[in-house]
C-alpha positions in Angstrom: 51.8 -16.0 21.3 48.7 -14.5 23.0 50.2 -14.4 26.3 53.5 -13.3 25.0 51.4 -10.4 22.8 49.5 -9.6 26.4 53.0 -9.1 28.3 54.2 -6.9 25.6 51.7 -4.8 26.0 51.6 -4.5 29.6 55.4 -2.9 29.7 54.8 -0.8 26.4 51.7 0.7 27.5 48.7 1.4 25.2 48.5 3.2 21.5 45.9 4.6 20.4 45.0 7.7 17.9 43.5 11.0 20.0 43.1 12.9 17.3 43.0 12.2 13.0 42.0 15.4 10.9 42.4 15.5 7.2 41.5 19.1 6.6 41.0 19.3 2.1 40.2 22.7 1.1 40.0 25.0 -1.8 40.3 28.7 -1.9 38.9 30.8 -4.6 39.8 34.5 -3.7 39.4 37.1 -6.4 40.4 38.0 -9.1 40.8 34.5 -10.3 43.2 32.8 -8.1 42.2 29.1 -6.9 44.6 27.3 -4.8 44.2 23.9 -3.2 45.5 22.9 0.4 45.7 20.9 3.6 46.4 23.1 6.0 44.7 22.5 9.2 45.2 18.6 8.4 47.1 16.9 11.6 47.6 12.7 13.0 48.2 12.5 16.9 49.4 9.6 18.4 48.7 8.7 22.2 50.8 6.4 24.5 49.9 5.9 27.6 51.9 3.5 30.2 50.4 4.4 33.6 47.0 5.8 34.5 48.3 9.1 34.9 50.7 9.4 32.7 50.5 10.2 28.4 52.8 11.4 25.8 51.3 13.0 22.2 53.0 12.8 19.0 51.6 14.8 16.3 52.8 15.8 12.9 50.8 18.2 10.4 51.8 21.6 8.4 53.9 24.2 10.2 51.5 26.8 9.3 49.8 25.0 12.5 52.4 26.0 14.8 51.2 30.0 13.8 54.8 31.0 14.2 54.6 35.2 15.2 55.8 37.8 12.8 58.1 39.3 15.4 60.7 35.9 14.3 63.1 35.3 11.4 62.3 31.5 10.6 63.3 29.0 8.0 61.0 25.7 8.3 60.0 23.1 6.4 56.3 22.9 5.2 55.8 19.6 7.3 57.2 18.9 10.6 56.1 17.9 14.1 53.3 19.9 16.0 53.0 18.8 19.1 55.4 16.1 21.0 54.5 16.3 25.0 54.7 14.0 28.2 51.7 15.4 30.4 51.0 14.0 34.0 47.7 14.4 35.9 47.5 14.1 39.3 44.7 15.3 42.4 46.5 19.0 42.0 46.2 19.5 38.0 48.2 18.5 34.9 52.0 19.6 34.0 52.6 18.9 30.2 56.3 19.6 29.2 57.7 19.9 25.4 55.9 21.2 21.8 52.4 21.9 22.8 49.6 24.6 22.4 49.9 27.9 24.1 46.4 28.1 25.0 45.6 31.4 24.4 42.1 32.8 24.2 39.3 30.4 23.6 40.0 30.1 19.9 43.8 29.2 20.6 42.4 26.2 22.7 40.5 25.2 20.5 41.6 21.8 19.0 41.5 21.7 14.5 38.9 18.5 14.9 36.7 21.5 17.0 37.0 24.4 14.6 34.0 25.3 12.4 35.5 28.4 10.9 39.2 29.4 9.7 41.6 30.5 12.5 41.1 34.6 12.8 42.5 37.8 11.9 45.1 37.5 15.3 46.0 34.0 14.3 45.9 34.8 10.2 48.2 37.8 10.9 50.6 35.8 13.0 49.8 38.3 15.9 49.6 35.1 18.1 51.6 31.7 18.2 49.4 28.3 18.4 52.1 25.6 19.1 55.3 26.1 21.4 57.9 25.1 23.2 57.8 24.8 26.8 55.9 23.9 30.0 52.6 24.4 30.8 50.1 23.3 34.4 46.6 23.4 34.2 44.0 23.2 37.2 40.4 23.3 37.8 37.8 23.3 40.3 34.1 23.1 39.6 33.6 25.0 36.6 36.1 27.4 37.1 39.3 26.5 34.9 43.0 28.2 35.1 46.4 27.4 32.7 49.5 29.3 33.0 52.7 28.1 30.1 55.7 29.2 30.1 57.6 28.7 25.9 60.3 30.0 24.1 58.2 32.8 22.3 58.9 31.5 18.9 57.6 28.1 17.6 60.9 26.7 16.5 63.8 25.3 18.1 67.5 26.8 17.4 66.3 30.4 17.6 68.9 32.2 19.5 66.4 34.5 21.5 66.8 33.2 24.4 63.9 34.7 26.1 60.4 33.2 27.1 57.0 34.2 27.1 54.6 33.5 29.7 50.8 32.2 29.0 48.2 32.6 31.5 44.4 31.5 31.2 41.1 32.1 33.8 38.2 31.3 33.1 34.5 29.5 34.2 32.8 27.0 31.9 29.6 25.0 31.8 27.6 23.0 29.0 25.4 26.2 28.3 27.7 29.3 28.9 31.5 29.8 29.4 33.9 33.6 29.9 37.9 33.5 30.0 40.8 35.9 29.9 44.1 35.3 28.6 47.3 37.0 28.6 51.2 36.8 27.2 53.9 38.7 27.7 57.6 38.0 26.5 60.7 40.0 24.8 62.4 39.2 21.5 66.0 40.4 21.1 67.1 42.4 18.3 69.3 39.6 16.5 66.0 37.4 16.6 63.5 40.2 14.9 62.0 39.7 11.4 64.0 41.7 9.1 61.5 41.8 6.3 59.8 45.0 7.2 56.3 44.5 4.6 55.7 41.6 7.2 55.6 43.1 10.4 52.4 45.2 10.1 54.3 48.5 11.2 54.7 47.0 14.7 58.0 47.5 14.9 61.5 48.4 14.1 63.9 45.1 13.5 66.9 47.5 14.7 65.5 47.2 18.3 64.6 44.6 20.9 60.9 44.4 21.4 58.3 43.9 24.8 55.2 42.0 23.7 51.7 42.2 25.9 48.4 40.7 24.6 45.3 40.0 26.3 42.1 38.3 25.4 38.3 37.8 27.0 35.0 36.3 25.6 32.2 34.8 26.3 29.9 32.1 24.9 26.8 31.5 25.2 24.9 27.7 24.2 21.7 26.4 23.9 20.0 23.4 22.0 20.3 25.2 18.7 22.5 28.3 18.8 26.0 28.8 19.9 26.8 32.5 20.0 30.6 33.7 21.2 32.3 37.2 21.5 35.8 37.7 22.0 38.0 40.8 21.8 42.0 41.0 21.7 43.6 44.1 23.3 48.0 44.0 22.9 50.8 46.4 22.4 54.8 46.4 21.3 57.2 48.5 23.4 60.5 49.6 22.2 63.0 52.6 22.8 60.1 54.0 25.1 57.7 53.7 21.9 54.5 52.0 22.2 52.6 50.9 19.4 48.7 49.3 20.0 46.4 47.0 18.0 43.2 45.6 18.4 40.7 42.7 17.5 37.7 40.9 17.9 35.5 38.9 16.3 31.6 37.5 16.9 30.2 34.0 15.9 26.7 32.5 15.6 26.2 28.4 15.0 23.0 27.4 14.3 22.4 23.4 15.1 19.8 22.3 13.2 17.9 19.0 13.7 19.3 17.5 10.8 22.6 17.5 9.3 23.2 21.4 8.2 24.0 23.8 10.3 24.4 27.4 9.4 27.9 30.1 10.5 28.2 33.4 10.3 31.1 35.6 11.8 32.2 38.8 11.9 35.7 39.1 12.4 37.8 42.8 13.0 41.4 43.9 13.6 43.2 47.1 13.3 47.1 45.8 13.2 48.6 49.4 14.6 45.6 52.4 16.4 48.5 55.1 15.5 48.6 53.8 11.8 45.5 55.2 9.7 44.0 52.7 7.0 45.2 49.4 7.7 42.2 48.0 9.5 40.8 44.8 8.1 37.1 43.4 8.1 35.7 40.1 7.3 32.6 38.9 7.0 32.0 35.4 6.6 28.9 33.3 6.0 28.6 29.5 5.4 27.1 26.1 5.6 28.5 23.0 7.4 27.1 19.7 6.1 28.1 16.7 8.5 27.4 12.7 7.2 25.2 10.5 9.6 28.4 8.6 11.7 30.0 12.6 12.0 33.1 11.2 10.7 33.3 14.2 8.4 31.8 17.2 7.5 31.5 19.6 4.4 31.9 23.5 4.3 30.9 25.7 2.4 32.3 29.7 3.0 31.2 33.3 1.5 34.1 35.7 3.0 33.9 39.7 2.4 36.7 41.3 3.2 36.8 45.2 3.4 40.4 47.0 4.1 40.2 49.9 4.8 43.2 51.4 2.4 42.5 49.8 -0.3 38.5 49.9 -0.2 38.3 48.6 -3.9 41.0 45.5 -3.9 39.4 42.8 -4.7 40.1 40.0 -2.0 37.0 38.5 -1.5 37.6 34.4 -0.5 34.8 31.2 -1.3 36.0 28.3 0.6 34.9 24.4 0.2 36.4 22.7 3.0 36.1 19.1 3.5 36.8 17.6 6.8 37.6 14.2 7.4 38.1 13.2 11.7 37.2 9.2 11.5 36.3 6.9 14.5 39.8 5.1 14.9 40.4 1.9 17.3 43.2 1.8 19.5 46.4 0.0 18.8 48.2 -2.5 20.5 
């Protein structure tokens, strides 16, 4: 049975979990309105037959996908993230199927690697996480480039037709990293979001639509601080009519010794420069709280969040977050 077991083995290839995240949170946002949710929760599964090549399985909410407001869409609240053959070779690694975009350094980020909610370009669905499509990544040294070519939209049957394209530049080290994305696609007209209170005053759903975003930041890390900048710079185009946002947002981790560690950010986006009072501010303070094996951690966020046409609303957010990532084995 043992050898049998061992022979099996060899022509399935190997399981094993990359990545487990059980991501339990509650939200208390004035004026009394708690709500309870999983949302950055995700299970990836790993197979691997050769040394060079993998596939990923993963399932998880859709909100994970971060499907853009430009997209009419009707999903289901659970459904597959990322599913992905990648092959690495001497030349780089070409990953084809549902896979991150990998745009800007928070869009690359993995949800086991997160220590704050995704921002106000992901939040506002400015931005997709997860698509469809094609992707080769290369490196030498430190320096580090991407470029992914999807279907725009995060979901299959869309009949768009058109695809976006991804690139990504950047240099990184243990103690200081800088990278620049960019994205560019078109969305026809029979694809746009008809429901006008959700598209920000971007556009007009009567029209097709040219899409151009861009991204840089820097971080910076030492034994106890991790400090990161990054701004977002993108436009819509249609009928000769531009329309331009912008973003950014600033983060300081302190490492402590022990197991707290202290966040603050600062996050900023003004969702359309022509349109007056619809900028949005956030500012965020909190405390992480990790056990001693770091198979999970505890959050605790203070978010105060200023619009600026409605200075009085009251929208203010306190977050408990608990994170659960275990060590797993592999499987056989």
């Amino acid at each position: 049975m043992l050898f049998s077991t061992t022979i099996m083995a060899e022509k399935l290839g190997n399981f094993s979990v990359d990545e487990v995240v059980l991501n339990a949170s509650f939200e208390y946002t004035d004026p009394r309105n708690g709500e309870f949710s999983i949302d950055g929760s995700l299970f990836t599964l790993k197979w691997e037959n050769e040394k060079n090549l993998y596939v990923l399985l993963s399932v998880g909410p859709t909100s994970l996908l971060n499907i853009p407001i430009y997209f009419n869409t009707d999903i289901n609240e659970f459904d597959l993230l990322e599913a992905s053959a990648n092959y690495s070779g001497v030349y780089g690694q070409v990953s084809m199927g549902l896979q991150q975009i990998g745009f800007s350094y928070e869009g690359r980020l993995k949800e086991n690697e997160r220590f704050f909610y995704r921002g106000l370009v992901f939040t506002k669905k400015l931005i997709p996480l997860r698509d469809f499509g094609i992707s080769y990544k290369t490196g030498h040294g430190h320096f580090k480039t991407s470029v992914t070519v999807t279907n725009g939209e995060g979901v299959p049957g869309n009949p768009d037709g058109r695809v976006f394209y991804t690139g990504f530049w950047g240099w990184e080290s243990n103690s200081f990293q800088v990278g620049l994305s960019g994205l560019t696609g078109q969305v026809k007209t029979e694809s746009l979001n008809t429901d006008i209170t959700q598209n920000l005053n971007l556009f007009d759903p009567t029209s097709k639509i040219k899409i151009r975003s861009g991204s840089i930041y820097t971080q910076v890390r030492s034994k106890y601080f991790d400090i990161l900048g990054e701004f977002f710079l993108g436009q819509v185009e249609q009928r000769e009519d531009i329309k331009k946002w912008h973003a950014w947002h600033a983060d300081v981790i302190y490492k402590s010794t022990g197991r707290v560690d202290a966040l603050a950010r600062v996050d900023y986006i003004d969702p359309n420069r022509s349109f007056g009072g619809d900028a949005i501010r956030e500012y965020t303070v909190g405390l992480s709280l990790r056990d001693k094996q770091r198979n999970s951690r505890i959050f605790l966020y203070a978010t105060k969040v200023i619009d600026e046409g409605a200075k009085d609303k009251a929208n203010d957010r306190y977050s408990l977050v608990w994170r659960v990532q275990p060590k797993v084995l592999d499987l056989y």
